[in-house]
Each structure stands twice: as C-alpha cells, then as structure tokens.
C-alpha positions as CSV (number, residue, x, y, z in Angstrom):
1,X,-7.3,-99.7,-131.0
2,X,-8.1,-103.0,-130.6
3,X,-11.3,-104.4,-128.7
4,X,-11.6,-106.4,-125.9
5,X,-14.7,-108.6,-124.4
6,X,-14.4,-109.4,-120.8
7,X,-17.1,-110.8,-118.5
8,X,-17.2,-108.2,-115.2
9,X,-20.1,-108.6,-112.1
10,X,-22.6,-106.0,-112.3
11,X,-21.4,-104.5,-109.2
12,X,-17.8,-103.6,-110.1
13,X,-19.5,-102.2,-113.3
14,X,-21.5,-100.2,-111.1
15,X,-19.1,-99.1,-109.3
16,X,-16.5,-97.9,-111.6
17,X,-19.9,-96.3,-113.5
18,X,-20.4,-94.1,-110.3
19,X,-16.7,-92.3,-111.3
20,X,-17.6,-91.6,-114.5
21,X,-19.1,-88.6,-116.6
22,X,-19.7,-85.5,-116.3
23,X,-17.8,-84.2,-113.6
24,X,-16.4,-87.3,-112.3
25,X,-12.9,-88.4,-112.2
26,X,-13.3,-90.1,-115.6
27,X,-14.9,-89.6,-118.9
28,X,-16.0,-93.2,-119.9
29,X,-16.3,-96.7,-118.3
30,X,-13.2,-97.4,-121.4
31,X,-11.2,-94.9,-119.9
32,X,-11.8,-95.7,-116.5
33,X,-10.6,-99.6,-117.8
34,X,-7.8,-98.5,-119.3
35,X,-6.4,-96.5,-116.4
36,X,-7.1,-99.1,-113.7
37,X,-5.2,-101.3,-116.1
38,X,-2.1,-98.9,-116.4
39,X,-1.7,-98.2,-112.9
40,X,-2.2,-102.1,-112.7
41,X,0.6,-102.5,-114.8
42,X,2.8,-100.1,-113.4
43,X,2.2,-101.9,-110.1
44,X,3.4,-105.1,-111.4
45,X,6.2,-103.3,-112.8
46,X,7.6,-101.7,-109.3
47,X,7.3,-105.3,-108.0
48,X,9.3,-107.2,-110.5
49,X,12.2,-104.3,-110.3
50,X,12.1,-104.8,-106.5
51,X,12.4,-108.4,-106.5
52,X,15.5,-107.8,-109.5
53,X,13.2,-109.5,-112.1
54,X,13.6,-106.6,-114.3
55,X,16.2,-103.3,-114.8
56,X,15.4,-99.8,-114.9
C-alpha cells in the first residue's frame, strides 16, 4: 500500500486521535484516514450522480 505525507494542524490530529484505540470507534489514526477518505469519496460520488455527471 502505498504511503502518503500530508501536512494536518495539530488539532484535527488530535481530534481524530481522541476516536482511536482501544475501545474507540477506530483502531489507528491510518484507519481513521482512510475511512474519512472513503466516505469522502463516496460523498463526492452521490453528488456527481445527482448532478448526471456520472451513471450508476
């Protein structure tokens, strides 16, 4: 998988760090990355089929 090296504000990291671990919502700040960018994703995607950009 490839790596990727982004500049975030300490206070989104610390915010995203207070949903993950043991007994949070996600396992690892990665993980938490990767599903924000998904759902993202999957965002963008409704929008462009709404506005006919893209087919189902």
């Amino acid at each position: 998988m490839p790596k990727v090296t982004v500049e975030i504000p300490q206070h989104i990291i610390d915010d995203v760090n207070a949903h993950v671990g043991d007994g949070c919502k996600f396992v690892t700040f990665s993980d938490a990355v990767r599903t924000a960018l998904r759902k993202m994703l999957d965002q963008l995607d409704e929008i462009d089929r709404r506005r006919g950009r893209i087919s189902d």
